[in-house]
N, C-alpha and C positions, 0 to 999 in steps of 0.2 A: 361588674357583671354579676348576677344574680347565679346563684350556686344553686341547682336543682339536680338532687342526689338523684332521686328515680329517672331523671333524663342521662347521668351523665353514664347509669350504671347498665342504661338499653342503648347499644348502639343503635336501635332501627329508628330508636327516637333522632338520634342527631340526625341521622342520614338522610330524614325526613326534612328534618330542616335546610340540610344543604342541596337537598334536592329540589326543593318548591323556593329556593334565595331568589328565582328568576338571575345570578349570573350565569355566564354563559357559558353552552354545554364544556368545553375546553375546560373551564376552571371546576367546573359540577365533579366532570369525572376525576382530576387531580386529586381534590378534596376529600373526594368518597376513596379513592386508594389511601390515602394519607389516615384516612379516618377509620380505614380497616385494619391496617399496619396498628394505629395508636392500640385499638379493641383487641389483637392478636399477641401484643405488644405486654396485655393485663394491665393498663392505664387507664383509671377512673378520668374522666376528660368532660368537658364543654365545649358547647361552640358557639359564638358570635356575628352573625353575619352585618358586617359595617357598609357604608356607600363606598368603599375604595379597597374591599376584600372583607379579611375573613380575622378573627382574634379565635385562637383555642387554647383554653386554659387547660391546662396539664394541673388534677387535682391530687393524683397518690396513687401508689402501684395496689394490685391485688395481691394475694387477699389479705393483706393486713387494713386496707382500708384507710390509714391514718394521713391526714392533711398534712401534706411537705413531705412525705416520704415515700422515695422512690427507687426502685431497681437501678443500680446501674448500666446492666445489658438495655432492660429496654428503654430510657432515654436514651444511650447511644445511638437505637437501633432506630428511633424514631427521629430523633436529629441528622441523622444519616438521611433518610428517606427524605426532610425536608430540604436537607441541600441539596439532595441529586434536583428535584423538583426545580428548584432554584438554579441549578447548574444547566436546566435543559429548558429552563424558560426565560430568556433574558429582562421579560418584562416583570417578573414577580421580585421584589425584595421584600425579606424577612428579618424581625428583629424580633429579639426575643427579651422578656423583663422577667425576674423576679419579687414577688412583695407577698410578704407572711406567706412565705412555705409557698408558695403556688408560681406556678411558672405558665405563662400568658407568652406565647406564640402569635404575632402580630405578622399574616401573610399582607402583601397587598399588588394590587395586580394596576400593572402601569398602562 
């Protein structure tokens, strides 16, 4: 996934894109809460929209900016949000990777 700072650092940008995926409104609005929590959260982020959901790469908290470096409260606080999401939708599973400093949230909707 291509890393584009000025997208990841405008939420209206992402939300643009999760908004026009054409998935369906159910998953639109998940996403857009998930994606407000990341932005509230001060997590520099991406987003991917795949044929079987969603990849959001988790690039580095604010304001230090730095690639792999992250708050602990707010990835708690945002892995939190993704298992409730997960807990109240039985057809999403999520996996999660990390590779050089960056951590890649793989939703996918059954």
């Amino acid at each position: 996934m291509d890393i584009d700072i000025e997208q990841c650092r405008e939420n209206d940008k992402i939300k643009e894109i999760i908004s026009s995926s054409g998935l369906p409104i159910k998953y639109i609005k998940l996403l857009l809460r998930l994606s407000d929590g990341i932005y509230i959260n001060g997590v520099n982020y991406n987003v991917k929209i795949t044929d079987d959901g969603v990849s959001i790469l988790l690039i580095s908290s604010k304001p230090d900016n730095r690639t792999g470096v992250f708050r602990t409260g707010a990835l708690t606080n945002i892995f939190y949000r993704i298992r409730e999401i997960e807990k109240e939708n039985e057809e999403i599973e999520t996996e999660t990777r990390v590779s050089d400093g960056l951590i890649e949230v793989r939703i996918q909707f059954g």
